[in-house]
N, C-alpha and C positions, 0 to 999 in steps of 0.2 A: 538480562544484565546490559545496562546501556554502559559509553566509552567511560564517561567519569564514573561506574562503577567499578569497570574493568581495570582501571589508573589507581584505584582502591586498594582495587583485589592484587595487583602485581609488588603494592608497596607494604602491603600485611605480610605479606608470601616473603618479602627480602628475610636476610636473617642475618646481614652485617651489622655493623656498627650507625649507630645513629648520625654519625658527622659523616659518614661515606654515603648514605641514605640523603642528609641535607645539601650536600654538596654536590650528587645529582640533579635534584630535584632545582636545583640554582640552574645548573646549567641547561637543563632543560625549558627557562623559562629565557633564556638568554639566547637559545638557539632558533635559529629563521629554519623551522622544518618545509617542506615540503615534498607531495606524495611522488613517489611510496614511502620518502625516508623522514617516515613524521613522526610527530616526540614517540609513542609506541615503540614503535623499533629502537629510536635511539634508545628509551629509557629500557628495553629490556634489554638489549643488547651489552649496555652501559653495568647492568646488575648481576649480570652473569661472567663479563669480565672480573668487577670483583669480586666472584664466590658467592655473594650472597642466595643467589638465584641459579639453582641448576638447570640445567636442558631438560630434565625430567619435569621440574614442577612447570617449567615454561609450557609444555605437551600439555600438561594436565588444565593449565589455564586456558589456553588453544582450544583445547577441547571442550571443554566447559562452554566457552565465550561462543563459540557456533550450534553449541547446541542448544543455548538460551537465544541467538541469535538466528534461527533459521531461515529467514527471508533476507536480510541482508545485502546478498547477492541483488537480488532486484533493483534495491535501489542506485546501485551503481549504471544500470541500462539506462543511457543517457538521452537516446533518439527515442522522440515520443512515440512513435509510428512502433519501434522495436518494442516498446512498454503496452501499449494500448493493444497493437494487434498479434505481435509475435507473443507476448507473452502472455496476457491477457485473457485474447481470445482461446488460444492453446492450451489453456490453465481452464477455462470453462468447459470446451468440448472435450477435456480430457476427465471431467468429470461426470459429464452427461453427454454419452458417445449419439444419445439420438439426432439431437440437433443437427443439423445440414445446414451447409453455406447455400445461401440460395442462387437462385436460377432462373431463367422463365420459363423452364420447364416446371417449377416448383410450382411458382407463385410468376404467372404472365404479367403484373402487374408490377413486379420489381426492377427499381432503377439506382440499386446500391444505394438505398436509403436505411439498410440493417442489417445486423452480422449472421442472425440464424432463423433457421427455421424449422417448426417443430408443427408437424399435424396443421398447419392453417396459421401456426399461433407466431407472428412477428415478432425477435427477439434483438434488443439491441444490447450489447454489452460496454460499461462504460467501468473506466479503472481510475485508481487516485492511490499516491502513498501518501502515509499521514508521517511528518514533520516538523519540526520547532517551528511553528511562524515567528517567531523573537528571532532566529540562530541566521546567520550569514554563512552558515558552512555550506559545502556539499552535500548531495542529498543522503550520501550514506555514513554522513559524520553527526546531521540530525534525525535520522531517523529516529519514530519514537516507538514505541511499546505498546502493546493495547491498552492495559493499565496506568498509562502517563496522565500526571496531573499536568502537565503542560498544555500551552498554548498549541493547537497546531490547526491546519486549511486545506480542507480535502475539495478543490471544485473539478466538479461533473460538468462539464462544459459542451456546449453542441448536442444537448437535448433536445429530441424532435417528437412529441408526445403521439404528433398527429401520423407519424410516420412509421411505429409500432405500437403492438401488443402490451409488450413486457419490457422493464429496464431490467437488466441480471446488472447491480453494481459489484466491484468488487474493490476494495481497500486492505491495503498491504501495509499492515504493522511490520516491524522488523521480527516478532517473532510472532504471528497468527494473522490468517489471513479472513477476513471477513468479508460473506455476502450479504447482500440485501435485495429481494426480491420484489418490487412494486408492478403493478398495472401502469399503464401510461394516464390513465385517468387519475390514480392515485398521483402521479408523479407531478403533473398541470394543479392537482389542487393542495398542492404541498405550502403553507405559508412560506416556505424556503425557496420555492421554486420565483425563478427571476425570467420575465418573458423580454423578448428582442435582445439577447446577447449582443449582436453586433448592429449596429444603423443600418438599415435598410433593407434588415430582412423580414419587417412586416408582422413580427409576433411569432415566427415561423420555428423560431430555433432561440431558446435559452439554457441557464444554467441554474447549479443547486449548489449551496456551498455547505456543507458539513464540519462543525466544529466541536472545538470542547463542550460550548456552552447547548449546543441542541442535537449532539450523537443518541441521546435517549429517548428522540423522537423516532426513531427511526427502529428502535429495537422490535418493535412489532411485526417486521419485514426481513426479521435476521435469521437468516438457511442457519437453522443448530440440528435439528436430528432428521428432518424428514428429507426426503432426496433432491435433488433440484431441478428434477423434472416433472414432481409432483408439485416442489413450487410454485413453478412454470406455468401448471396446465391451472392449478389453483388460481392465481393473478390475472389468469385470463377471463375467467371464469366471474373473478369479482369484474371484471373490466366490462364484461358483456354484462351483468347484473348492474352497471353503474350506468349504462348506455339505453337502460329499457325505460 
């Protein structure tokens, strides 16, 4: 249930009078909201003053609306550093406890060029929420849904193919969160893939940008039942087979 479904759903739910309904709905378009005290609150607040709408059924749309909306939350973490590695990364190793933060005791050869390490196999992890690219809102007023036919621009930015194994992506609908598991050699030969991100770093470091029109390239790569440390050790596996 996205927000203009939710605006639907609270205005089905009234059970006043059609002119007490319209005459809301006026002033809600007259009012300069801003958060936390934006049209939502006012208009429920607004509908429960007149009867229409009890405290009860307001709980039951609350509840409804978080449980079709389970990721949400996320997107309101606004420091990219908090999104990319507090939650990100914490969200991957809490699914696959093997992976280890490297070390040079792990791996001598590491210079904080990847987030984990599993058995030999270099793993970097890269995050994106998907949201309206048309929408000028906040990030948790466009979030979109897995199933949106909308517009929206997921980039993977400061990809360094040369510098791991494995990419583990992960993308955060408002209500499912999707991975996608590539080799690094899969990832360089991606037609998506865009080399030299910024001037003058030589080819060294780019990005991928995932959208509406080419998310079904990528289905081939999408963690649904096997675990994602079998992914892991799989992608590796094509990566050393892509390397012979």
């Amino acid at each position: 249930m996205e927000l203009t479904s939710l605006k639907n759903r609270i205005i089905e739910t009234f059970t006043g009078s059609m002119q007490e309904l319209e005459d809301v709905l006026l002033m809600l378009e007259n009012d300069k909201a801003i958060f936390p005290f934006n049209e939502y609150e006012l208009l429920i607040c607004t509908l429960i003053e007149k009867g229409g709408l009890t405290h009860q059924q307001y709980m039951d749309l609350r509840t409804e609306y978080i449980n079709a909306n389970p990721n949400l939350w996320i997107f309101e973490i606004t420091a990219p550093r908090d999104f990319g590695e507090k939650f990100a990364q914490t969200y991957i190793q809490g699914i696959c406890p093997k992976l280890k933060k490297p070390d040079k005791q792990l791996d001598p050869n590491y210079s904080g060029d990847y987030d984990f390490y599993l058995d030999g196999i270099r793993v970097e992890v890269k995050a994106s929420r998907a949201v309206d690219s048309d929408s000028q809102e906040p990030l948790y007023m466009k979030a979109l849904s897995r199933n949106t036919e909308k517009n929206f621009l997921m980039n993977f930015q400061q990809l360094k193919p040369a510098c791991c194994d494995v990419f583990v992506w992960l993308a955060v609908f408002r209500d499912q969160i999707v991975l996608w598991v590539m080799s690094s050699k899969e990832v360089m030969e991606s037609p998506f893939y865009s080399k030299g991100q910024h001037r003058g770093n030589k080819g060294n470091e780019g990005q991928l940008h995932i959208r509406q029109d080419n998310i079904h390239f990528f289905k081939q790569y999408e963690l649904i039942e096997e675990s994602l440390e079998k992914a892991i050790r799989k992608a590796a596996e094509r990566n050393q087979s892509n390397h012979r």
